[in-house]
Biopython code that builds the backbone (N, CA, C, O; Angstrom):
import numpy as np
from Bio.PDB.StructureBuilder import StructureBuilder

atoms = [
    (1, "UNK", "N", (-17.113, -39.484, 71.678)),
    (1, "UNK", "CA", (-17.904, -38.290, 71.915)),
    (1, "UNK", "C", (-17.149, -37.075, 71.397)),
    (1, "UNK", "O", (-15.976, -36.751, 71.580)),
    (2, "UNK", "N", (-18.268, -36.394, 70.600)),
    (2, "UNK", "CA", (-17.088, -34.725, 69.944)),
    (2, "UNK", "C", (-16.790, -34.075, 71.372)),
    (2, "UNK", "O", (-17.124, -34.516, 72.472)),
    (3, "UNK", "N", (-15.995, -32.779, 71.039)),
    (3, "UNK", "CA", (-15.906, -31.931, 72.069)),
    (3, "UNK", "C", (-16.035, -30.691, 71.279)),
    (3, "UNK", "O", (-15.484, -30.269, 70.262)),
    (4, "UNK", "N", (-17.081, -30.179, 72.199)),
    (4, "UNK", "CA", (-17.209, -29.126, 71.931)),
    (4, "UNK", "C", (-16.697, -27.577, 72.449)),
    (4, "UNK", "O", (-16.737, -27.546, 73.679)),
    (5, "UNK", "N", (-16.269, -26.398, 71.916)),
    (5, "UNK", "CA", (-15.943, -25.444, 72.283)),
    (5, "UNK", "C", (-17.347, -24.464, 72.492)),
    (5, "UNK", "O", (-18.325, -24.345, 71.755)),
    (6, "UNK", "N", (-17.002, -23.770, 73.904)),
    (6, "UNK", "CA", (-17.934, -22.699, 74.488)),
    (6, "UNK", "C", (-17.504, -21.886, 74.895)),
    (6, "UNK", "O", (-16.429, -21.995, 75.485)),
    (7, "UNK", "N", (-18.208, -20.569, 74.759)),
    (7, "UNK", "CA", (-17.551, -18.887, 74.825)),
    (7, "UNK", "C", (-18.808, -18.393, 75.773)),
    (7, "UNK", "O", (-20.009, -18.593, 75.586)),
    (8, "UNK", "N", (-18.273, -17.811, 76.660)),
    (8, "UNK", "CA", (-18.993, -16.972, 77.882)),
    (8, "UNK", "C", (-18.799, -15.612, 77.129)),
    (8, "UNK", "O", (-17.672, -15.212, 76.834)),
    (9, "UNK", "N", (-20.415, -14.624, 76.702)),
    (9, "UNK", "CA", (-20.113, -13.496, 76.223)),
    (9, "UNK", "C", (-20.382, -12.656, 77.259)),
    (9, "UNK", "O", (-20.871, -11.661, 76.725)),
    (10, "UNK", "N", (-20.339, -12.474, 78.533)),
    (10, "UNK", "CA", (-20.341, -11.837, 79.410)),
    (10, "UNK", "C", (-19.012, -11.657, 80.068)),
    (10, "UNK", "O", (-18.616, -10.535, 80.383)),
    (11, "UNK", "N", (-18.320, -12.735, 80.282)),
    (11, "UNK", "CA", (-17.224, -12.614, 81.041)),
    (11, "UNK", "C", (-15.847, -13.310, 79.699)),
    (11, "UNK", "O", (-14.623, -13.260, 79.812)),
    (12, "UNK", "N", (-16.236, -13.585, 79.157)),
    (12, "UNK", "CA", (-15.165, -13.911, 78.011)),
    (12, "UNK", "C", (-14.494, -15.264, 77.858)),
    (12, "UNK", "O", (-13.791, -15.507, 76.877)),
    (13, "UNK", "N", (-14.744, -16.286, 78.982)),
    (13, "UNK", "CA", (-14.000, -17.470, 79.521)),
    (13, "UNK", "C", (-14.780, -18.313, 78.637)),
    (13, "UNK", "O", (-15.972, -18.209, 78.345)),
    (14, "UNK", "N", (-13.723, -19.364, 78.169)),
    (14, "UNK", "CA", (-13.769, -19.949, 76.977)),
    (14, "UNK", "C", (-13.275, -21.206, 77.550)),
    (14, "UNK", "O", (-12.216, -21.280, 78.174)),
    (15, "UNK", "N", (-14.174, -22.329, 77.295)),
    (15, "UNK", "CA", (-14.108, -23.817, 78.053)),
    (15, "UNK", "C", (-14.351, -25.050, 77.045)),
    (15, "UNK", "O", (-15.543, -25.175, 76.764)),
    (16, "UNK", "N", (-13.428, -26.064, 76.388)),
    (16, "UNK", "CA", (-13.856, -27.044, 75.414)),
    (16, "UNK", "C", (-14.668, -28.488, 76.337)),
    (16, "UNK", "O", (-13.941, -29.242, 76.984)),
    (17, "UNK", "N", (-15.947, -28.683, 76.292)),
    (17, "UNK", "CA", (-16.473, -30.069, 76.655)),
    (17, "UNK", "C", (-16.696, -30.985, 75.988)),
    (17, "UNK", "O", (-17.059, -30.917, 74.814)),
    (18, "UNK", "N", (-16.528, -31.934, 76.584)),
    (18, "UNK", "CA", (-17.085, -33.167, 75.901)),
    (18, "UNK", "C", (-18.098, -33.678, 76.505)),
    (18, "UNK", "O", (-18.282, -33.966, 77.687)),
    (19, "UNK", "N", (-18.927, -33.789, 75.316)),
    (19, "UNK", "CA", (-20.582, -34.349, 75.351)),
    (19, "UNK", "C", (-20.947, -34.998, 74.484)),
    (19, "UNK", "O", (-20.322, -34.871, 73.431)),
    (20, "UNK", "N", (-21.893, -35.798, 74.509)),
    (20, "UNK", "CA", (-22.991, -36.683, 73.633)),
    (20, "UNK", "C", (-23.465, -35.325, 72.651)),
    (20, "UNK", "O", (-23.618, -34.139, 72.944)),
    (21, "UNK", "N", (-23.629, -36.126, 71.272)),
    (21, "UNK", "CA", (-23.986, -35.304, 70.376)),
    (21, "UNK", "C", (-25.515, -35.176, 70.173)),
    (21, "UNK", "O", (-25.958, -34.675, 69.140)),
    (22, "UNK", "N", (-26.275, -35.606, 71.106)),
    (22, "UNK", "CA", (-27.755, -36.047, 71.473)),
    (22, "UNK", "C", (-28.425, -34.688, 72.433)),
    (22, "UNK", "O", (-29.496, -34.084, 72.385)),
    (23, "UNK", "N", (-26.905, -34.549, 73.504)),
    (23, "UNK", "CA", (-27.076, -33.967, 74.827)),
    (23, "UNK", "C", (-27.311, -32.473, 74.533)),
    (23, "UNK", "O", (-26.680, -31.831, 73.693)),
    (24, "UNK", "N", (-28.410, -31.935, 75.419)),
    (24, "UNK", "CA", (-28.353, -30.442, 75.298)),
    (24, "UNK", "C", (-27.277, -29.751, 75.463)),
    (24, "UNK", "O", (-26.409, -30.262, 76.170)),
    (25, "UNK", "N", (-27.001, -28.284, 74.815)),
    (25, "UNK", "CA", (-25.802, -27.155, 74.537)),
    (25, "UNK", "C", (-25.935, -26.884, 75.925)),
    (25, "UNK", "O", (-26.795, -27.463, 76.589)),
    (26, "UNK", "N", (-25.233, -26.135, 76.370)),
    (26, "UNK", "CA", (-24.885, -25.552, 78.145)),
    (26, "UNK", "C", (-24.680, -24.050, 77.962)),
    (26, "UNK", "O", (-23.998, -23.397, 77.172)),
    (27, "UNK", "N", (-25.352, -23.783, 78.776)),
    (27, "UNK", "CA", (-25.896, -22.439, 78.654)),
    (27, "UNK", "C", (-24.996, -21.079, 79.583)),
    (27, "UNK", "O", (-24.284, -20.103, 79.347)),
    (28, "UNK", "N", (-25.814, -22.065, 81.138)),
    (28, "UNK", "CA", (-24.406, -21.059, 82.080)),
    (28, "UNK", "C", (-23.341, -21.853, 82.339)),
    (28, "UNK", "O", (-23.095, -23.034, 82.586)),
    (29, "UNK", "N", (-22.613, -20.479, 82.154)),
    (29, "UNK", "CA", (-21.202, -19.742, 82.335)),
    (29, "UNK", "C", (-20.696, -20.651, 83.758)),
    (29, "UNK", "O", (-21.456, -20.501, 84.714)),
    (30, "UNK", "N", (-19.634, -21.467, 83.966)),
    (30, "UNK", "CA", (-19.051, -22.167, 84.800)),
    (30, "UNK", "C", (-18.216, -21.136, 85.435)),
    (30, "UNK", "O", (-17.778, -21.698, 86.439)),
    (31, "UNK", "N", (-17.626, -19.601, 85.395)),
    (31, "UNK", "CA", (-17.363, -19.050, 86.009)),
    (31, "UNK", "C", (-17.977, -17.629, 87.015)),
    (31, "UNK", "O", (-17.801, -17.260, 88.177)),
    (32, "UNK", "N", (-18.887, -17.052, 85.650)),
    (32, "UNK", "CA", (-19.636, -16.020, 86.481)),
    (32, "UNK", "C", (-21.081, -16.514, 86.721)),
    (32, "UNK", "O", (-21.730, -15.874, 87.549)),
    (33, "UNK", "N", (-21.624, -17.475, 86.165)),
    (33, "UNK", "CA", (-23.426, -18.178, 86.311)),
    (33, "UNK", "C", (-24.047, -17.213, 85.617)),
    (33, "UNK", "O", (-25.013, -16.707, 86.188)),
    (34, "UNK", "N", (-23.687, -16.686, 84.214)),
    (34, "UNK", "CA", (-24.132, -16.040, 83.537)),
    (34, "UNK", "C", (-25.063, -17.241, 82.760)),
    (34, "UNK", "O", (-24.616, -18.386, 82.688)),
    (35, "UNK", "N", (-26.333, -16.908, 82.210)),
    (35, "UNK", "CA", (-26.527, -17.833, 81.100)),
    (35, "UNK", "C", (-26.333, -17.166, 79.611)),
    (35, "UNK", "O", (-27.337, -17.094, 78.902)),
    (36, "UNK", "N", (-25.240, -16.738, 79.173)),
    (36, "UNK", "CA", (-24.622, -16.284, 78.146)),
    (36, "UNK", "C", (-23.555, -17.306, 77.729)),
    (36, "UNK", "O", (-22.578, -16.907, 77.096)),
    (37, "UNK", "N", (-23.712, -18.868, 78.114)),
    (37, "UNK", "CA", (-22.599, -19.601, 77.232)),
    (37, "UNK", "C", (-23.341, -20.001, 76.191)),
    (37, "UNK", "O", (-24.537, -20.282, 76.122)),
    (38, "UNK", "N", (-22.209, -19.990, 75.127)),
    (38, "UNK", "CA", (-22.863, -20.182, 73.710)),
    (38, "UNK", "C", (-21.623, -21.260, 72.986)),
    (38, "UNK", "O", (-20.466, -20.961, 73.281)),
    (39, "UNK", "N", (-21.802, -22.392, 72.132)),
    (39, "UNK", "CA", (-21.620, -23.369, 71.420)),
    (39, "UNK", "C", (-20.721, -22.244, 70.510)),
    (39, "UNK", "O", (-21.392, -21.510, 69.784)),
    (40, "UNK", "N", (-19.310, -22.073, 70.504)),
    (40, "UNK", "CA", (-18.812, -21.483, 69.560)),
    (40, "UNK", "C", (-18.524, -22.679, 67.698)),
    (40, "UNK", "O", (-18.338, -23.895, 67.755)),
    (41, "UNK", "N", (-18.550, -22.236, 66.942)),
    (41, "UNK", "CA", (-18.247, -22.615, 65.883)),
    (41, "UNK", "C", (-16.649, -22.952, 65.317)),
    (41, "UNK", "O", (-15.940, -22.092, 64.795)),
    (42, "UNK", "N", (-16.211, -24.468, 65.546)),
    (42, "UNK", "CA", (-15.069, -24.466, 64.980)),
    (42, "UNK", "C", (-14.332, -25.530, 63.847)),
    (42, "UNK", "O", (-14.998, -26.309, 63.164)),
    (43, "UNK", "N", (-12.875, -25.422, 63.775)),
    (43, "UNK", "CA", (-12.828, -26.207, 62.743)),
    (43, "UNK", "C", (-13.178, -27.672, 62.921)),
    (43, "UNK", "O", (-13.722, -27.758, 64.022)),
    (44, "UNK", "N", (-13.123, -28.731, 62.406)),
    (44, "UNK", "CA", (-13.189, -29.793, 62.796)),
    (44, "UNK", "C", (-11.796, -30.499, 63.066)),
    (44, "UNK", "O", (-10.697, -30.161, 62.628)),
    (45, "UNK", "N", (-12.080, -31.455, 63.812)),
    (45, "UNK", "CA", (-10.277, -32.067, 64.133)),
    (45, "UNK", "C", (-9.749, -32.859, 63.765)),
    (45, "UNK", "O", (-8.921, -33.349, 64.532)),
    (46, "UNK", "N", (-9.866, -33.328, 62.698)),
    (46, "UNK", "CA", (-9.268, -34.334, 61.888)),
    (46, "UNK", "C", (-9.186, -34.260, 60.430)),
    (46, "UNK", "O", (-10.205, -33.829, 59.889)),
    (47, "UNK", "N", (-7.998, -34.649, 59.502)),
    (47, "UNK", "CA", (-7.946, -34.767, 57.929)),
    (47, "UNK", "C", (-7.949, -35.887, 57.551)),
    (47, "UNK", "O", (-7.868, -36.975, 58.121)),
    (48, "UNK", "N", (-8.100, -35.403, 56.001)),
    (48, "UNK", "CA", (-7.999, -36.574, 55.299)),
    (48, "UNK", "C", (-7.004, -36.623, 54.676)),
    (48, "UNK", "O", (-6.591, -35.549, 54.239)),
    (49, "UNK", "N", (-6.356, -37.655, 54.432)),
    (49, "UNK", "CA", (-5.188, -37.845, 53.664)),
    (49, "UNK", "C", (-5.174, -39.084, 52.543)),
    (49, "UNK", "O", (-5.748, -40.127, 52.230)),
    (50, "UNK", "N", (-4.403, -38.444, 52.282)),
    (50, "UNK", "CA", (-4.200, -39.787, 51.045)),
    (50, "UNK", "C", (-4.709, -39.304, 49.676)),
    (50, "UNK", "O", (-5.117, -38.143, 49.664)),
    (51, "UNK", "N", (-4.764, -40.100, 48.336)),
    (51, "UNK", "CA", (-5.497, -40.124, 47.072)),
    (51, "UNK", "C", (-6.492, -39.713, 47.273)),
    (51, "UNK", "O", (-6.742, -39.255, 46.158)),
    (52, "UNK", "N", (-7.837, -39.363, 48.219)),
    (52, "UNK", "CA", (-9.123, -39.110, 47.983)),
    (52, "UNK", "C", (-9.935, -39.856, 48.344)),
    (52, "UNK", "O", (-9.768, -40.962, 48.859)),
    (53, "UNK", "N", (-11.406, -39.024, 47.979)),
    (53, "UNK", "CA", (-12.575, -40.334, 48.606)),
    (53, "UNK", "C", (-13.250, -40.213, 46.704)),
    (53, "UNK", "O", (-13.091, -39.336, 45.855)),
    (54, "UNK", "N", (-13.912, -41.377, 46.678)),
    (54, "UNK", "CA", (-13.908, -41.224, 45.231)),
    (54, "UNK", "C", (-15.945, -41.748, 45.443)),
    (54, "UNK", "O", (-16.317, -42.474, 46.365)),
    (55, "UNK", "N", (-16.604, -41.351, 44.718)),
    (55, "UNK", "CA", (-17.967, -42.314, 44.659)),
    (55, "UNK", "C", (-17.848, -44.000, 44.705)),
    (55, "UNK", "O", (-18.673, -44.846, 45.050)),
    (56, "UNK", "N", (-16.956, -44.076, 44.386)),
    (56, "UNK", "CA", (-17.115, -45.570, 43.651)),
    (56, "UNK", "C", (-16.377, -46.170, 44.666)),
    (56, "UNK", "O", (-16.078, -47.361, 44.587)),
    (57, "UNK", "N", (-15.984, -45.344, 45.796)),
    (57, "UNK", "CA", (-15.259, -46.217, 46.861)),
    (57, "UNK", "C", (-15.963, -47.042, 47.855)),
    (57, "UNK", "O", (-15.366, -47.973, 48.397)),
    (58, "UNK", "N", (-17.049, -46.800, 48.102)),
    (58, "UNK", "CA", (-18.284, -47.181, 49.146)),
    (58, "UNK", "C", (-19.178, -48.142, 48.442)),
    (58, "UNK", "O", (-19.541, -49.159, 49.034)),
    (59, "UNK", "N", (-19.701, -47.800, 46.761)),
    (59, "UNK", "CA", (-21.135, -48.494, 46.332)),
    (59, "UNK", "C", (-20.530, -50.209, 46.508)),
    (59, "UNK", "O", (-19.490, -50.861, 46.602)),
    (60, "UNK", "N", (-21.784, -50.323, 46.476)),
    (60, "UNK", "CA", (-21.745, -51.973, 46.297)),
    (60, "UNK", "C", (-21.615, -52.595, 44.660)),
    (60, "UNK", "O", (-21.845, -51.937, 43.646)),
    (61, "UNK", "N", (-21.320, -53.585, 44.696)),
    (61, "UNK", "CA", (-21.359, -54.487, 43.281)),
    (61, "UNK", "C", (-20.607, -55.018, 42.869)),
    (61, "UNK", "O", (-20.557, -56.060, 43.522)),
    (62, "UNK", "N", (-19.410, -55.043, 41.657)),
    (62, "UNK", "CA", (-18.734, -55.766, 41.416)),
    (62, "UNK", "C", (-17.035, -54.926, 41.526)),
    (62, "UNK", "O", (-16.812, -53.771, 41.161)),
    (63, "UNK", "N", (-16.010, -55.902, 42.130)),
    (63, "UNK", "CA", (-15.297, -54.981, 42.344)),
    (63, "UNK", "C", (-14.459, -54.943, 40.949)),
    (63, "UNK", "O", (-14.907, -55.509, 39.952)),
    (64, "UNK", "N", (-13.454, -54.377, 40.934)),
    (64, "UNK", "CA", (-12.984, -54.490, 39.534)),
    (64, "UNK", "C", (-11.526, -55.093, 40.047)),
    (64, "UNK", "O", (-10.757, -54.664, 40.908)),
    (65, "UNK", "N", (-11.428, -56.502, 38.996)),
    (65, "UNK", "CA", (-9.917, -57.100, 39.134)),
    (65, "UNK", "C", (-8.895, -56.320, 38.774)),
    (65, "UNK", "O", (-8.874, -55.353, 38.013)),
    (66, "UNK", "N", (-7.633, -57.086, 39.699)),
    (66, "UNK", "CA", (-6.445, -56.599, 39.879)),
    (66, "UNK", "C", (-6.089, -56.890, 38.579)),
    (66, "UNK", "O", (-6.691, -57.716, 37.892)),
    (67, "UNK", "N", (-4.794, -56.017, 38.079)),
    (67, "UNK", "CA", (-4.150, -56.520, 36.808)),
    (67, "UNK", "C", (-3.947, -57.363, 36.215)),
    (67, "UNK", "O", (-4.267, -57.640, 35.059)),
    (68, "UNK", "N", (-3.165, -58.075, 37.234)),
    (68, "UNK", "CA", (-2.221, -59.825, 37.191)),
    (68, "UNK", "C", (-3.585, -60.865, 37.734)),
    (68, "UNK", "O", (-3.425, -62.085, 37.701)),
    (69, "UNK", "N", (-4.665, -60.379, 38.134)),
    (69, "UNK", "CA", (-5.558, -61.544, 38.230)),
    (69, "UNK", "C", (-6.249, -62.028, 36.977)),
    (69, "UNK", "O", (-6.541, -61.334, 36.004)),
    (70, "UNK", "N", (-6.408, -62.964, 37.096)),
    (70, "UNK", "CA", (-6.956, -63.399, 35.598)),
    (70, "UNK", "C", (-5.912, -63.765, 34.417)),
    (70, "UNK", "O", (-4.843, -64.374, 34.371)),
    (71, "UNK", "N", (-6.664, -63.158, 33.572)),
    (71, "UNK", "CA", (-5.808, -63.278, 31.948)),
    (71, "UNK", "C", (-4.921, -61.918, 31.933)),
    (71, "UNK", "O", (-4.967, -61.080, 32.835)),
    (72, "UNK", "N", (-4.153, -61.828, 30.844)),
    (72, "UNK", "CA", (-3.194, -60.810, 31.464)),
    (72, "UNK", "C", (-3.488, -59.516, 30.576)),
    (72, "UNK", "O", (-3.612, -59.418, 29.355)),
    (73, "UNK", "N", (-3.562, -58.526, 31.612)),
    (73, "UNK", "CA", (-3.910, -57.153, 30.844)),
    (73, "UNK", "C", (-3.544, -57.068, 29.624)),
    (73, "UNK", "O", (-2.460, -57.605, 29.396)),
    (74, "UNK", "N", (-4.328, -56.333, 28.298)),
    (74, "UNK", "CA", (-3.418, -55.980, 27.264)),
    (74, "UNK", "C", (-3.497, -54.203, 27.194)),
    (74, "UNK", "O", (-4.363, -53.393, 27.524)),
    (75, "UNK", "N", (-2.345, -54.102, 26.685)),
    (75, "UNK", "CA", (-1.744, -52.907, 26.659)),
    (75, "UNK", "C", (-2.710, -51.761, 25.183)),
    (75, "UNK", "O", (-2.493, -51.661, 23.976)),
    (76, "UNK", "N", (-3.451, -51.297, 25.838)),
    (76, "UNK", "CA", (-4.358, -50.765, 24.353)),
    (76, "UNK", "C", (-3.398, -49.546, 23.660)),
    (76, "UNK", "O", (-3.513, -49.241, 22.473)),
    (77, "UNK", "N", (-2.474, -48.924, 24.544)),
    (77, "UNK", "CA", (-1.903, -47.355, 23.983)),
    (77, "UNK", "C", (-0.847, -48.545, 23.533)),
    (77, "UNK", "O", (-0.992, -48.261, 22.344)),
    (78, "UNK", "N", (-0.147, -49.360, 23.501)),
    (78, "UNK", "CA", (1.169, -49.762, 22.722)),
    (78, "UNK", "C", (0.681, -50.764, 21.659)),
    (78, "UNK", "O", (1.260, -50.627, 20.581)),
    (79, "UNK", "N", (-0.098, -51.584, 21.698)),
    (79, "UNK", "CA", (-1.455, -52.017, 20.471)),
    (79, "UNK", "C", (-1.096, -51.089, 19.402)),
    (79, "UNK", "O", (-0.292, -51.286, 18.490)),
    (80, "UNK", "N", (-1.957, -49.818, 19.687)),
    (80, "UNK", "CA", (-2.500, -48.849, 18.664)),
    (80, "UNK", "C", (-1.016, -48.479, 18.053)),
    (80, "UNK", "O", (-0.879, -48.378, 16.834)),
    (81, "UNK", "N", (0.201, -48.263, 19.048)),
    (81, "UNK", "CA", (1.441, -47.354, 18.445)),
    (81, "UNK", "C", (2.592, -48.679, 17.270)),
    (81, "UNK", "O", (3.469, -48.490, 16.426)),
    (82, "UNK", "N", (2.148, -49.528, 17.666)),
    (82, "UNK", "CA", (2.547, -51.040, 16.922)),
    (82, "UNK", "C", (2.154, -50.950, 15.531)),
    (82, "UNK", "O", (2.905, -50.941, 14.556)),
    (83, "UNK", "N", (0.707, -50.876, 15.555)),
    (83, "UNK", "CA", (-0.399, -50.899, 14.535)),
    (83, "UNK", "C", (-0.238, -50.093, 13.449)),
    (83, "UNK", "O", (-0.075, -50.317, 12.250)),
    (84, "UNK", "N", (-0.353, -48.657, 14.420)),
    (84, "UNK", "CA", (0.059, -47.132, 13.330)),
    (84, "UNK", "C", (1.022, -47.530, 12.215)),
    (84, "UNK", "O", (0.931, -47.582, 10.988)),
    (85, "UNK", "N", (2.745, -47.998, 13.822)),
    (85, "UNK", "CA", (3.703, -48.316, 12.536)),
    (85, "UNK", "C", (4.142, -48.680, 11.511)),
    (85, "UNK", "O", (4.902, -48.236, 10.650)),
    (86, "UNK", "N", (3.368, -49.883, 11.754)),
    (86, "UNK", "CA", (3.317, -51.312, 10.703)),
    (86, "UNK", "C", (2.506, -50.375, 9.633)),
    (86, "UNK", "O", (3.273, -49.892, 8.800)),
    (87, "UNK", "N", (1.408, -50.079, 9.494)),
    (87, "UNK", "CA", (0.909, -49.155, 8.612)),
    (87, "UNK", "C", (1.217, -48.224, 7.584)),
    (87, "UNK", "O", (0.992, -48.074, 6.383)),
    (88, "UNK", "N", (1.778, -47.692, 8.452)),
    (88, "UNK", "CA", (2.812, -46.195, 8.102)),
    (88, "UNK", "C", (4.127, -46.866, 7.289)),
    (88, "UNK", "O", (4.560, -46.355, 6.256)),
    (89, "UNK", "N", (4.574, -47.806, 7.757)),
    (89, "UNK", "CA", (5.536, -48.249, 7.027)),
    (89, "UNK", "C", (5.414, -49.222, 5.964)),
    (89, "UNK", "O", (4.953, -50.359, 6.065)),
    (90, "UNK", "N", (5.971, -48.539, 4.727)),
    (90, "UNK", "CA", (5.516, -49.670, 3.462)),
    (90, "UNK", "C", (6.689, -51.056, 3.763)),
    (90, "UNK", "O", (7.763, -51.007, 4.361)),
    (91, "UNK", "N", (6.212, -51.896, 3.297)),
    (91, "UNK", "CA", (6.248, -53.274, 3.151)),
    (91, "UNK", "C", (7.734, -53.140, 2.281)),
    (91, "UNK", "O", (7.862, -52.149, 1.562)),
    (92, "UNK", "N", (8.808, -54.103, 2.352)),
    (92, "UNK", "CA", (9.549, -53.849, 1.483)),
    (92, "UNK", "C", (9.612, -54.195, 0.037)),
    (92, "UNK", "O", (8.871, -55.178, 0.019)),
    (93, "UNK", "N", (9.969, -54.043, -1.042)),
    (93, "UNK", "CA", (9.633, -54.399, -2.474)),
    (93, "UNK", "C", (10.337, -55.587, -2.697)),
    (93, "UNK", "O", (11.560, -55.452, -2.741)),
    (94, "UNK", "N", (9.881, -56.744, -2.853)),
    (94, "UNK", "CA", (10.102, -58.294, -3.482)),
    (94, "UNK", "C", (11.002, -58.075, -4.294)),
    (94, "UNK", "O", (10.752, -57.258, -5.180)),
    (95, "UNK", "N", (12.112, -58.617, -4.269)),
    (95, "UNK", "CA", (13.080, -58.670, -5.221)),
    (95, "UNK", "C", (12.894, -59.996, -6.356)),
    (95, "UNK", "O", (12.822, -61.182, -6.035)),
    (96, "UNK", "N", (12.844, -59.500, -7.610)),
    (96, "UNK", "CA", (12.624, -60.278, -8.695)),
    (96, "UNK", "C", (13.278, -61.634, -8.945)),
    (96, "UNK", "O", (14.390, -61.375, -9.405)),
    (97, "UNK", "N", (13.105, -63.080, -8.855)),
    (97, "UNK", "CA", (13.786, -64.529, -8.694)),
    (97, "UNK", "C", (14.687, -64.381, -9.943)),
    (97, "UNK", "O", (14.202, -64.227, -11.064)),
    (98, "UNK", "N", (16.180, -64.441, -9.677)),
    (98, "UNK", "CA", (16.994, -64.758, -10.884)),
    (98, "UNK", "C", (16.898, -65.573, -11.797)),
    (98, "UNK", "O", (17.526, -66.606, -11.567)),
    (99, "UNK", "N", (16.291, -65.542, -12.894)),
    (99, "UNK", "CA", (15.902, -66.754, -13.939)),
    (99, "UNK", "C", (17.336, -67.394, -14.346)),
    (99, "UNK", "O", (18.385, -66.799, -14.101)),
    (100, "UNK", "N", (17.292, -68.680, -15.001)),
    (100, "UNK", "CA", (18.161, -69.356, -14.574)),
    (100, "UNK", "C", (18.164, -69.862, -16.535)),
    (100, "UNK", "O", (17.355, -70.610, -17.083)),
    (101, "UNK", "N", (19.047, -69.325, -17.012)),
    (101, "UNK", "CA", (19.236, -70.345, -18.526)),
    (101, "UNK", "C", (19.981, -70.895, -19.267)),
    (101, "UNK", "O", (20.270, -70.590, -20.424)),
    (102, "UNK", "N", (20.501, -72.139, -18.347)),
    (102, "UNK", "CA", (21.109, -73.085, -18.754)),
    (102, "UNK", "C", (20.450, -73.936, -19.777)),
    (102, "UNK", "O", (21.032, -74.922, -20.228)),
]
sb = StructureBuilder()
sb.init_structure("model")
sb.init_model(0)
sb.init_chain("A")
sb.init_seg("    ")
for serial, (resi, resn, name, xyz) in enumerate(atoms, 1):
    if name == "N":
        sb.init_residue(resn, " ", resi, " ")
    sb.init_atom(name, np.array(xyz, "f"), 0.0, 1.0, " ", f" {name:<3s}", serial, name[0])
structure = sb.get_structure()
């Protein structure tokens, strides 16, 4: 059950209850029997912590495998930096077979 905070604007006395979130607000004042209590507005009492809440944390469907499950990840950014090199770098020049004339 939340608890709620209430402010008496007649007499100033300020009282936190706990109630059903169903249950009617409370009106009089538990000290003077004013009906000037009013449901003050506050923060809420709890955080969140951690990485975040993300969309994709709740939907349903398929989940997405772990790294090491299955076949084994391949690396696409060290692929491409392999690739570039080999590229970029010329091939070395064949050295000509020593002919032989005996």
């Amino acid at each position: 059950m939340p608890i709620y905070a209430y402010r008496c604007s007649t007499c100033g006395v300020e009282k936190d209850v706990m109630q059903k979130m169903s249950a009617d607000s409370l009106t009089t004042c538990p000290e003077c029997k004013a009906e000037t209590f009013v449901k003050q507005l506050t923060a809420p009492g709890f955080q969140l912590k951690g990485s975040g809440w993300y969309a994709t944390d709740f939907k349903g469907g398929a989940k997405p495998q772990p790294k090491d499950a299955g076949s084994p990840a391949k690396d696409v950014t060290a692929d491409s930096a392999s690739t570039a090199k080999t590229e970029a770098t010329p091939a070395p020049a064949a050295k000509p077979a020593a002919e032989s004339t005996s």
